[in-house]
N, CA, C, O and CB atoms as a CASP TS submission, in Angstrom:
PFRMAT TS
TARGET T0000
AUTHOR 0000-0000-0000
METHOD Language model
MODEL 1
PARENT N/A
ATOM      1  N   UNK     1       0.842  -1.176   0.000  1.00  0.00           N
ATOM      2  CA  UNK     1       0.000   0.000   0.000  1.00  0.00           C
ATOM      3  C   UNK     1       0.893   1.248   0.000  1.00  0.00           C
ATOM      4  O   UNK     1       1.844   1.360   0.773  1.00  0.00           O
ATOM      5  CB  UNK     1      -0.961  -0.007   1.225  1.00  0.00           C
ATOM      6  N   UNK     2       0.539   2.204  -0.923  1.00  0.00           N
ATOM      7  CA  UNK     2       1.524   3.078  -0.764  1.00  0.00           C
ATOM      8  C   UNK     2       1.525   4.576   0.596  1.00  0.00           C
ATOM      9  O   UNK     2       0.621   4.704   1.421  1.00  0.00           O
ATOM     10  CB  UNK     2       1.528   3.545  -2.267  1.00  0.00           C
ATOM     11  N   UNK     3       1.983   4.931   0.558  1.00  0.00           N
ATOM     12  CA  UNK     3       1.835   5.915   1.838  1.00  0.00           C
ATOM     13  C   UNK     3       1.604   6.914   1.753  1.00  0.00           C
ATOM     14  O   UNK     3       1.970   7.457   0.711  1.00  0.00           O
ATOM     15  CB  UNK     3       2.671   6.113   2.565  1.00  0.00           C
ATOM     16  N   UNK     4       0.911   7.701   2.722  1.00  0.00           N
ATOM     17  CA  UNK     4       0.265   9.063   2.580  1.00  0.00           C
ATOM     18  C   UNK     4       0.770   9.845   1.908  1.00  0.00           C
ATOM     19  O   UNK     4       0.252  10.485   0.993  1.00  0.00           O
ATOM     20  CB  UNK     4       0.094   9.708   3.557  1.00  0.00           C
ATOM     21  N   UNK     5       2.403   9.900   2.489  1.00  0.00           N
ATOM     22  CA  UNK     5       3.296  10.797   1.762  1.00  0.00           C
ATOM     23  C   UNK     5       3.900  10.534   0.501  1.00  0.00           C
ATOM     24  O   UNK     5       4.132  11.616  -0.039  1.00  0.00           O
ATOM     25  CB  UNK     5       4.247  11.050   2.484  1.00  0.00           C
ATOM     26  N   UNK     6       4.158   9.847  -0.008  1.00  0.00           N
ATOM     27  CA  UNK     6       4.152   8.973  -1.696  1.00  0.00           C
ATOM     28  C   UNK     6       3.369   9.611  -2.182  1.00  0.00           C
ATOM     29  O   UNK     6       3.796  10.356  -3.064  1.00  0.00           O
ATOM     30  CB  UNK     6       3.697   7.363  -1.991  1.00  0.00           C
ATOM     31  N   UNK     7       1.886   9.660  -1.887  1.00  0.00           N
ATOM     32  CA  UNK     7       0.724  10.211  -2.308  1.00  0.00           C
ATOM     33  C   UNK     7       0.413  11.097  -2.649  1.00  0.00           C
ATOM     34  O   UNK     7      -0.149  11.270  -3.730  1.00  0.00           O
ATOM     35  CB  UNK     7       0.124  10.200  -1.863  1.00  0.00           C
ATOM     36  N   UNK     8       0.759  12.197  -1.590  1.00  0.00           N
ATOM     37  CA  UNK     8       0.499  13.458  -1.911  1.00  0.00           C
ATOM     38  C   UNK     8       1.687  13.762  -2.429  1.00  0.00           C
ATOM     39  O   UNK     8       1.419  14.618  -3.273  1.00  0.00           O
ATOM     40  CB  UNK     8       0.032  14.310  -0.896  1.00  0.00           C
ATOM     41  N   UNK     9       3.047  13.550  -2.438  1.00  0.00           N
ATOM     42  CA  UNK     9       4.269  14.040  -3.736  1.00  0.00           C
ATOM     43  C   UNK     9       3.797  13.241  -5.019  1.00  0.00           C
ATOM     44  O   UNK     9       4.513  13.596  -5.956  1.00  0.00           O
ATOM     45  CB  UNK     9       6.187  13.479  -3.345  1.00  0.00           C
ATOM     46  N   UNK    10       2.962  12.397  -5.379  1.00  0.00           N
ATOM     47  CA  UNK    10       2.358  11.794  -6.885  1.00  0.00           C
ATOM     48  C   UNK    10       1.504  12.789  -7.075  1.00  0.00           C
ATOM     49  O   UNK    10       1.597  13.616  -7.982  1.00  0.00           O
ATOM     50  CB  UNK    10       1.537  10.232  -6.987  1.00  0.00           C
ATOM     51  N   UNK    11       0.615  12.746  -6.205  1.00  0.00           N
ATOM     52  CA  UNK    11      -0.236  13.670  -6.784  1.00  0.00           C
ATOM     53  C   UNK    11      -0.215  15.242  -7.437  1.00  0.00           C
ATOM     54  O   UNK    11      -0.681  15.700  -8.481  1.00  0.00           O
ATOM     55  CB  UNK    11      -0.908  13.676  -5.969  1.00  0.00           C
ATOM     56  N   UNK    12       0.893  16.113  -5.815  1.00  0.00           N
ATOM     57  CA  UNK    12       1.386  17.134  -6.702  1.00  0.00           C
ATOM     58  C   UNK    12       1.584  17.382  -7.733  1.00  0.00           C
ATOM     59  O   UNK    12       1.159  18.204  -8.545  1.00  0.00           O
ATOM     60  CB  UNK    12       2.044  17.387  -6.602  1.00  0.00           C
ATOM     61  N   UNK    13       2.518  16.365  -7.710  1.00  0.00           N
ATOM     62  CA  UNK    13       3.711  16.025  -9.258  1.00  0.00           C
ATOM     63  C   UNK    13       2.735  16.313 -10.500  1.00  0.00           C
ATOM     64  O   UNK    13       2.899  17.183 -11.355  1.00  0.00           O
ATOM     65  CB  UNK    13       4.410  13.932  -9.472  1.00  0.00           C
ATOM     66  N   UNK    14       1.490  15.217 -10.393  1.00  0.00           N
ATOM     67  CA  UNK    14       0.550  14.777 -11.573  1.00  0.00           C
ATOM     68  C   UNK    14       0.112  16.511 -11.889  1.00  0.00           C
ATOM     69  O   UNK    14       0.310  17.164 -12.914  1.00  0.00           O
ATOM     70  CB  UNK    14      -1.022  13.462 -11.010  1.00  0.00           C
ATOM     71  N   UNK    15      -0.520  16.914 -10.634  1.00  0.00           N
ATOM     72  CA  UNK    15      -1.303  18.072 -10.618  1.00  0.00           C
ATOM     73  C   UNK    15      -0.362  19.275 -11.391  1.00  0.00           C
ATOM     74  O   UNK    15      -0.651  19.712 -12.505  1.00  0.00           O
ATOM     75  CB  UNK    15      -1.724  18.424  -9.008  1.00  0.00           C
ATOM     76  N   UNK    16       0.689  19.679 -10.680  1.00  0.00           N
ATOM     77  CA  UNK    16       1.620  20.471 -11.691  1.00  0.00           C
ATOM     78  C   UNK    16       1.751  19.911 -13.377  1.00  0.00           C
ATOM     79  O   UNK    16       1.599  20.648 -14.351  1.00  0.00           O
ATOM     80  CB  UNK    16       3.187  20.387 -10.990  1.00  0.00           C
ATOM     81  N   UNK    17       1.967  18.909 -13.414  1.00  0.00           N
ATOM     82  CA  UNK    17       2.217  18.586 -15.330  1.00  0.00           C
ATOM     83  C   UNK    17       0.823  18.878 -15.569  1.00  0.00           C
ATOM     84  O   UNK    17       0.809  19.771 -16.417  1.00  0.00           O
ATOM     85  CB  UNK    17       2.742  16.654 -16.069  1.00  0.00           C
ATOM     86  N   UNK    18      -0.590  18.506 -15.178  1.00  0.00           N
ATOM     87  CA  UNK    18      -1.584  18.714 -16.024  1.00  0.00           C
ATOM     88  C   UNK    18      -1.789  20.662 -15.917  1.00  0.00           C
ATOM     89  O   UNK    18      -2.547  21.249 -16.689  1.00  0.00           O
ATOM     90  CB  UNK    18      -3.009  17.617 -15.459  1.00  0.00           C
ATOM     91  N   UNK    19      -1.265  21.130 -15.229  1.00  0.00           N
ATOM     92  CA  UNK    19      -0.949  22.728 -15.402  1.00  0.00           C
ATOM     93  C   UNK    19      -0.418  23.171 -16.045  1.00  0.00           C
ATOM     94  O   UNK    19      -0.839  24.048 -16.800  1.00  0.00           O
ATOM     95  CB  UNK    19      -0.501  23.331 -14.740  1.00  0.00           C
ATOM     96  N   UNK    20       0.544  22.810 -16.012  1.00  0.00           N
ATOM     97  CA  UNK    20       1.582  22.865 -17.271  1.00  0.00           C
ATOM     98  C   UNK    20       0.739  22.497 -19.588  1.00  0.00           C
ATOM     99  O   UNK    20       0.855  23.040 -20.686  1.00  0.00           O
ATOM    100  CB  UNK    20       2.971  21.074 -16.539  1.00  0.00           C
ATOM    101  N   UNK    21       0.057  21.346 -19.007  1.00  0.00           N
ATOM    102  CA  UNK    21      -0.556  21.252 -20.135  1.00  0.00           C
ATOM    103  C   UNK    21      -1.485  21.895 -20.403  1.00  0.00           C
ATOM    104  O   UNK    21      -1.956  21.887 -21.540  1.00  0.00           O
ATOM    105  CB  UNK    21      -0.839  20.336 -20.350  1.00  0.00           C
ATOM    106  N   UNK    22      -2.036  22.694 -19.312  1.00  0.00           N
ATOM    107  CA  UNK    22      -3.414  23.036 -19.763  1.00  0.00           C
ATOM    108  C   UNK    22      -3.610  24.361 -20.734  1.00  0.00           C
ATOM    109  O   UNK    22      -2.929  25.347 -21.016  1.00  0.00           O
ATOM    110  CB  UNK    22      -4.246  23.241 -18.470  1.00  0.00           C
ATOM    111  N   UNK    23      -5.200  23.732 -21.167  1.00  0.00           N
ATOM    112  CA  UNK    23      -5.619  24.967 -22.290  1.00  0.00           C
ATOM    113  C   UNK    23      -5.987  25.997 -21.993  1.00  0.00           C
ATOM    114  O   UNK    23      -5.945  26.983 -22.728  1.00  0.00           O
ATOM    115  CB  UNK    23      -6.547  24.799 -23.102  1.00  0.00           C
ATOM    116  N   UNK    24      -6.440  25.966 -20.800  1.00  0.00           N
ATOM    117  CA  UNK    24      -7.005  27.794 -20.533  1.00  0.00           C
ATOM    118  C   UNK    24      -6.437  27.942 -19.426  1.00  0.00           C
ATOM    119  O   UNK    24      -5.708  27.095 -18.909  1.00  0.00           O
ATOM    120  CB  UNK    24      -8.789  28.299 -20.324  1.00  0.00           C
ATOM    121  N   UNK    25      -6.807  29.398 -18.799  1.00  0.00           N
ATOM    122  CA  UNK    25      -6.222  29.574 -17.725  1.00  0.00           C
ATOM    123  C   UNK    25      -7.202  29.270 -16.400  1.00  0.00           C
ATOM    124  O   UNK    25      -6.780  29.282 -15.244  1.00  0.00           O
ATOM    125  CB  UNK    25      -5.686  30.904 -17.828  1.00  0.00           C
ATOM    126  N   UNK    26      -8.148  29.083 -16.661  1.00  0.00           N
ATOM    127  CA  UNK    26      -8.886  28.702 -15.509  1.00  0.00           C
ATOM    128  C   UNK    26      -8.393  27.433 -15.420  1.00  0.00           C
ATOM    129  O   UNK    26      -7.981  27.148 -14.296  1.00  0.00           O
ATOM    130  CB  UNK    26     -10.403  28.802 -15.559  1.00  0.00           C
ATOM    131  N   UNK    27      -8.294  26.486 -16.344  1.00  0.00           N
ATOM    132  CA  UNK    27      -7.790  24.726 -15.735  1.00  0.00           C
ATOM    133  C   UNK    27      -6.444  24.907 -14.876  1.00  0.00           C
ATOM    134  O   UNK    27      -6.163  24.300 -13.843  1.00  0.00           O
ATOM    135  CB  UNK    27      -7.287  23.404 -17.286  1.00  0.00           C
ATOM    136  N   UNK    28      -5.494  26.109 -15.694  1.00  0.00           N
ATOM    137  CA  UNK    28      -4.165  25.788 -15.247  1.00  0.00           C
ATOM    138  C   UNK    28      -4.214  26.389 -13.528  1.00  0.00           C
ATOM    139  O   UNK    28      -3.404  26.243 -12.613  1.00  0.00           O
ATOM    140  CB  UNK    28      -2.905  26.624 -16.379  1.00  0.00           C
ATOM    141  N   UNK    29      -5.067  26.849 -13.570  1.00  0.00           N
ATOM    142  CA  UNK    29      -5.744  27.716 -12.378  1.00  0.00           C
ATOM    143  C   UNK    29      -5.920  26.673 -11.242  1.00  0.00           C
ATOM    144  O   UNK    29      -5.151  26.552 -10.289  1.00  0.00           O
ATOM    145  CB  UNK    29      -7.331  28.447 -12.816  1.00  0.00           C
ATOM    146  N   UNK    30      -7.019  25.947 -11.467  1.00  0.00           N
ATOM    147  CA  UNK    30      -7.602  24.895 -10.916  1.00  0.00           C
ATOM    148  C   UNK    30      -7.045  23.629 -10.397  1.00  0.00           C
ATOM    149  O   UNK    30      -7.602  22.937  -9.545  1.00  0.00           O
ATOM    150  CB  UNK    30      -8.324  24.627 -11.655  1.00  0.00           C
ATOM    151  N   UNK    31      -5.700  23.317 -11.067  1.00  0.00           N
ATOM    152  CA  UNK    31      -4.943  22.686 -11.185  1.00  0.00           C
ATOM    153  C   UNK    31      -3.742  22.954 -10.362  1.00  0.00           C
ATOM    154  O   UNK    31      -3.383  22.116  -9.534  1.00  0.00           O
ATOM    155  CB  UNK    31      -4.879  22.628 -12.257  1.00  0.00           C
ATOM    156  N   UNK    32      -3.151  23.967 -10.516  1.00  0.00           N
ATOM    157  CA  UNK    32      -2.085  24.664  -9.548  1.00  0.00           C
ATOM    158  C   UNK    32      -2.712  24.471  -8.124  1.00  0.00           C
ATOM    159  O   UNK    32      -2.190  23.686  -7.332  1.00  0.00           O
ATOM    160  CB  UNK    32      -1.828  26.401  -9.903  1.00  0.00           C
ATOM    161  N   UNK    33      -3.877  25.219  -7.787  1.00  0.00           N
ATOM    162  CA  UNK    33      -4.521  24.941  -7.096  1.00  0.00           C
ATOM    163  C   UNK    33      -5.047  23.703  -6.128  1.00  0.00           C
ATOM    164  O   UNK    33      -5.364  23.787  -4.941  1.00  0.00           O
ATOM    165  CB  UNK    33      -4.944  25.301  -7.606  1.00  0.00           C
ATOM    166  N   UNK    34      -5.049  22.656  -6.886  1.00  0.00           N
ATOM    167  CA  UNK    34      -5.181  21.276  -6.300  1.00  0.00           C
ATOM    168  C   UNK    34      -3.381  20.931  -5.909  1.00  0.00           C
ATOM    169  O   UNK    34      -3.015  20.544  -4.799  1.00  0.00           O
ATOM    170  CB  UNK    34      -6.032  20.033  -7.654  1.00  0.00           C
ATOM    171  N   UNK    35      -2.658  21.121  -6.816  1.00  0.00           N
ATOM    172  CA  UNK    35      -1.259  20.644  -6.492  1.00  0.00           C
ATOM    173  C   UNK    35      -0.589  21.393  -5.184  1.00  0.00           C
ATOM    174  O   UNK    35       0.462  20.974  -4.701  1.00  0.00           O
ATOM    175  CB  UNK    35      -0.321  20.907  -7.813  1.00  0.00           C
ATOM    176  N   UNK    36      -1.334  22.615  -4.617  1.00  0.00           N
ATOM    177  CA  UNK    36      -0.738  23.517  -3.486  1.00  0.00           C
ATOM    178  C   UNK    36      -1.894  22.912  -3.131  1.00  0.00           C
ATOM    179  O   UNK    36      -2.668  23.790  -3.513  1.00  0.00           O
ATOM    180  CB  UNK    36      -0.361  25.242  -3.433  1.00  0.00           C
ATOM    181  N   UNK    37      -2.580  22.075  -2.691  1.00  0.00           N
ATOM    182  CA  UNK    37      -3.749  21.456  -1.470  1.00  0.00           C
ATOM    183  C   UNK    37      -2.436  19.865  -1.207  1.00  0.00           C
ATOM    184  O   UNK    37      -2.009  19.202  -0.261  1.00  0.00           O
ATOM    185  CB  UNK    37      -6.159  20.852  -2.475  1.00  0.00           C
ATOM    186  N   UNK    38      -2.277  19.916  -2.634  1.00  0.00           N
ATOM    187  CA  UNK    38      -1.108  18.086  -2.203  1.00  0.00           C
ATOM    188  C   UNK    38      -0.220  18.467  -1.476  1.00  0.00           C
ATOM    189  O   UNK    38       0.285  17.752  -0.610  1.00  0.00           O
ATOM    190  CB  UNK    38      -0.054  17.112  -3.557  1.00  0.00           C
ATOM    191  N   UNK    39       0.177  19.877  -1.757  1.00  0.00           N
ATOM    192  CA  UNK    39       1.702  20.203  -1.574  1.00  0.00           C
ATOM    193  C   UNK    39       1.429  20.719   0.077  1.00  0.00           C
ATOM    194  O   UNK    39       2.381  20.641   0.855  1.00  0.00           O
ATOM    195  CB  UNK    39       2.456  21.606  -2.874  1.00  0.00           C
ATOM    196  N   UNK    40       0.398  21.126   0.457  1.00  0.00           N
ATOM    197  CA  UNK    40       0.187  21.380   1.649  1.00  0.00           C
ATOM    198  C   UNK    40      -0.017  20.576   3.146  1.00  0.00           C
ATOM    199  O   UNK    40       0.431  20.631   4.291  1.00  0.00           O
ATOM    200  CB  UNK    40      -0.602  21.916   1.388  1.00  0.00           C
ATOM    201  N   UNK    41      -1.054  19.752   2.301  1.00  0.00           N
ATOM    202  CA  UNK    41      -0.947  18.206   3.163  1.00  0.00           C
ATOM    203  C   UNK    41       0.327  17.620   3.140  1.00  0.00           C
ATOM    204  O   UNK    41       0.570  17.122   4.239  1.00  0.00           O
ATOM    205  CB  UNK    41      -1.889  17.003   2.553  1.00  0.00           C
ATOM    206  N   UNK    42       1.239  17.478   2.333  1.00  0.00           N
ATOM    207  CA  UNK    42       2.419  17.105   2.464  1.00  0.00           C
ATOM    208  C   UNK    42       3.284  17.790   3.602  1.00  0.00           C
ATOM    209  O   UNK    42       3.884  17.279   4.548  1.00  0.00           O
ATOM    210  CB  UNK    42       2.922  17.241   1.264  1.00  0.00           C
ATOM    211  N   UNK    43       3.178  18.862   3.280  1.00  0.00           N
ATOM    212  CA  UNK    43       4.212  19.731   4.539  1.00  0.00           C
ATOM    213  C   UNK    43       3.659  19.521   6.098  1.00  0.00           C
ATOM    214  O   UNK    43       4.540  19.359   6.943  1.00  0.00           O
ATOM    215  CB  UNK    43       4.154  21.685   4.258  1.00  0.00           C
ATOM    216  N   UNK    44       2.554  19.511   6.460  1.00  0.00           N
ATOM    217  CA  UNK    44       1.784  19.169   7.288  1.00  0.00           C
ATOM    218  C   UNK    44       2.245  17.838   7.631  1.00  0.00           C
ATOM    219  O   UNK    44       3.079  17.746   8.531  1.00  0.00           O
ATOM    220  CB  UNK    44       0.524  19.317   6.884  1.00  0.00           C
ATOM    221  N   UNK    45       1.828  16.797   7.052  1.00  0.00           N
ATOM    222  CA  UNK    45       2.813  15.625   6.972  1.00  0.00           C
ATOM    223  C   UNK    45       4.272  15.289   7.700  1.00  0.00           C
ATOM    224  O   UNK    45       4.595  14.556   8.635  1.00  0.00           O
ATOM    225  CB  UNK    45       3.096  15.627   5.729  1.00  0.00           C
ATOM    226  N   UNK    46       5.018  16.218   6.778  1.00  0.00           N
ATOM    227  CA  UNK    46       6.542  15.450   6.657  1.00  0.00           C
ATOM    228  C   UNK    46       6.930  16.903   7.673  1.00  0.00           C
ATOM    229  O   UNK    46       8.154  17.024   7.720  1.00  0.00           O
ATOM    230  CB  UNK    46       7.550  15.158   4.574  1.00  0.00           C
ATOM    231  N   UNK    47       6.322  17.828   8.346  1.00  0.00           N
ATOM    232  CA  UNK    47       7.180  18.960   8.963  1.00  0.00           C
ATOM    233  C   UNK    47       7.957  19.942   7.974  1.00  0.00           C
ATOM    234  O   UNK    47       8.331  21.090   8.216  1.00  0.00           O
ATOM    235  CB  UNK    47       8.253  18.297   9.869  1.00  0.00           C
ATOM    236  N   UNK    48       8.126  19.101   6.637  1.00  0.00           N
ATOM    237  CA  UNK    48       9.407  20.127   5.568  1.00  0.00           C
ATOM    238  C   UNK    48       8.536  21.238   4.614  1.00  0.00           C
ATOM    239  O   UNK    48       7.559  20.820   3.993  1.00  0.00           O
ATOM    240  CB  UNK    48      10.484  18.854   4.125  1.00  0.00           C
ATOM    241  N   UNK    49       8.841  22.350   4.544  1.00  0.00           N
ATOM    242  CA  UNK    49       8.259  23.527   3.773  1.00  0.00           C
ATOM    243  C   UNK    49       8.863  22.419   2.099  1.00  0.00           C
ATOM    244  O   UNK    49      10.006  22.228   1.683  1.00  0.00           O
ATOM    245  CB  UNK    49       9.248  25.633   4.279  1.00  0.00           C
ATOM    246  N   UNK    50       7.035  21.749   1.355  1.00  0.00           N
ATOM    247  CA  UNK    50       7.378  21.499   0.169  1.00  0.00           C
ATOM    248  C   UNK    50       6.873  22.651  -1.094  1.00  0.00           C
ATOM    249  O   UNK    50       7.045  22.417  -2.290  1.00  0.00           O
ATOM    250  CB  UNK    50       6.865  20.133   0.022  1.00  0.00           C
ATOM    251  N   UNK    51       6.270  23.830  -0.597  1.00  0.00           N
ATOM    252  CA  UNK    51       6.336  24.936  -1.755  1.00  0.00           C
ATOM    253  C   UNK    51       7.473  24.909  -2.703  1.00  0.00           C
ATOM    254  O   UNK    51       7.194  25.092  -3.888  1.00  0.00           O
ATOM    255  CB  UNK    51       6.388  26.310  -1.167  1.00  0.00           C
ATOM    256  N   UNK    52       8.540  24.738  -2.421  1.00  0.00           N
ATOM    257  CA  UNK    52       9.590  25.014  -3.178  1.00  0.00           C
ATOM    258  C   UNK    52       8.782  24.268  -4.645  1.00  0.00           C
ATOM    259  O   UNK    52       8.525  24.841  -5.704  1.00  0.00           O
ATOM    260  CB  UNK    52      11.187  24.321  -2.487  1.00  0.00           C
ATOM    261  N   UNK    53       8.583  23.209  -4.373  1.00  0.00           N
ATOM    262  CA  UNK    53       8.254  22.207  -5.844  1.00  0.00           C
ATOM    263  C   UNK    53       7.417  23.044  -6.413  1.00  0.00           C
ATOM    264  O   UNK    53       7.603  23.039  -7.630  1.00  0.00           O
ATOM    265  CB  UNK    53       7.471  20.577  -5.723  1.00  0.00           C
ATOM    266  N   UNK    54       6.123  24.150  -5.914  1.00  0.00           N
ATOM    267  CA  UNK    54       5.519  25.225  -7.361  1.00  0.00           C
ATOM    268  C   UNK    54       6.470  25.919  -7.737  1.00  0.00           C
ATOM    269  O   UNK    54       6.260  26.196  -8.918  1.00  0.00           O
ATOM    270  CB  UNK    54       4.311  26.394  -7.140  1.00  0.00           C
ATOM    271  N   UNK    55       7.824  26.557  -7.243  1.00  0.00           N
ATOM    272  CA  UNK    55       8.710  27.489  -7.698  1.00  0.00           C
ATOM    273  C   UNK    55       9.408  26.517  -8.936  1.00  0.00           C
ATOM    274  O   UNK    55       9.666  26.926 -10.068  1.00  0.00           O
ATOM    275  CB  UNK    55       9.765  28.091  -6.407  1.00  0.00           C
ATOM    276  N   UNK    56       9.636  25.186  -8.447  1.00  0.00           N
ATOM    277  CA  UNK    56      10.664  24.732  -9.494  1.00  0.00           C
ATOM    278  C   UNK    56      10.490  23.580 -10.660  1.00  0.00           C
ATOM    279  O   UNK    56      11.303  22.915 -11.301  1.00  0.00           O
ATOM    280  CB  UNK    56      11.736  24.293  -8.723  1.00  0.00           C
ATOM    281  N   UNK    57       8.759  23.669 -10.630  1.00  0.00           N
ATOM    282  CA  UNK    57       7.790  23.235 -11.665  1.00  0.00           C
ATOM    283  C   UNK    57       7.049  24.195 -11.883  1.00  0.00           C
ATOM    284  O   UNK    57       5.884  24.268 -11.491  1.00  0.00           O
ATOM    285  CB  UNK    57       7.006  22.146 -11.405  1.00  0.00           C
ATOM    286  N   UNK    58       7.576  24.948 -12.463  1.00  0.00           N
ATOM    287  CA  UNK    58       6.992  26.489 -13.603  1.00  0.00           C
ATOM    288  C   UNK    58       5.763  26.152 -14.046  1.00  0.00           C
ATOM    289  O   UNK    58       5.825  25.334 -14.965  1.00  0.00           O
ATOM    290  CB  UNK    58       7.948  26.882 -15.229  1.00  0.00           C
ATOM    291  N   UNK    59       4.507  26.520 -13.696  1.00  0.00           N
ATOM    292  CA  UNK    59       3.375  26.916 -14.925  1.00  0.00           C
ATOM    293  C   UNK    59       3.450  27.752 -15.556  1.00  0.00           C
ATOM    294  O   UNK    59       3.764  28.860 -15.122  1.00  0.00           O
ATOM    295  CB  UNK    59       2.238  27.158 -14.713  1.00  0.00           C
ATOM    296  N   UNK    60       3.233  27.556 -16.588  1.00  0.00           N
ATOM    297  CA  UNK    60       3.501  28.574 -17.740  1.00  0.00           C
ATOM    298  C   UNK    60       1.912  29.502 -17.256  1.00  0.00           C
ATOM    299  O   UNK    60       0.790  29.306 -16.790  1.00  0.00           O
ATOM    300  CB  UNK    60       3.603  27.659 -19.744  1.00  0.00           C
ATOM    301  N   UNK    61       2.722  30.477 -17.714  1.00  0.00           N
ATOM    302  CA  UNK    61       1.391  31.821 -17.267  1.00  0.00           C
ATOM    303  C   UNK    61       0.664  31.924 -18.884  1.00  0.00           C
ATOM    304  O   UNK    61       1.583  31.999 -19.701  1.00  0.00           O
ATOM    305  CB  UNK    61       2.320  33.973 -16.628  1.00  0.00           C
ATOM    306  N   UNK    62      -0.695  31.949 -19.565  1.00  0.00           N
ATOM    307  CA  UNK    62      -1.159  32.736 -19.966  1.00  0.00           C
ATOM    308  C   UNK    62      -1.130  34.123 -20.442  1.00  0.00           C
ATOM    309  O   UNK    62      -1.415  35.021 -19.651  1.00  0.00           O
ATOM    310  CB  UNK    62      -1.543  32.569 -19.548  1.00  0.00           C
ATOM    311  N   UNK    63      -0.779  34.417 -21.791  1.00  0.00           N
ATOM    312  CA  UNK    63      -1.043  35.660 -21.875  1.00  0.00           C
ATOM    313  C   UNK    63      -1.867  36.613 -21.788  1.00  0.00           C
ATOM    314  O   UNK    63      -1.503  37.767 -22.014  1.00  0.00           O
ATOM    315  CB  UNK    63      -0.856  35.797 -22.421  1.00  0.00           C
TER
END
């Protein structure tokens, strides 16, 4: 079974690339969004500040 924390760093992970892919800016929106809820439960979790991972998985911004 995999573990909480496995979990929420997969999920981030997933959540940032489908941001990265997305077509509008509300998905990439929505999406960032869910990956800072993984990324939050994670830190909560493990004690370690994991924000760094939105700084160093770029969403591309919308023009």
């Amino acid at each position: 079974m995999e573990s909480n924390e496995r979990y929420y760093r997969r999920r981030a992970a997933q959540e940032l690339a489908a941001a990265r892919r997305a077509v509008t800016a509300p998905a990439m929106q929505r999406r960032t969004a869910m990956a800072e809820s993984f990324l939050r439960r994670l830190s909560e979790l493990t004690g370690a500040d994991e924000t760094h991972r939105l700084d160093s998985e770029t969403v591309q911004e919308f023009a």
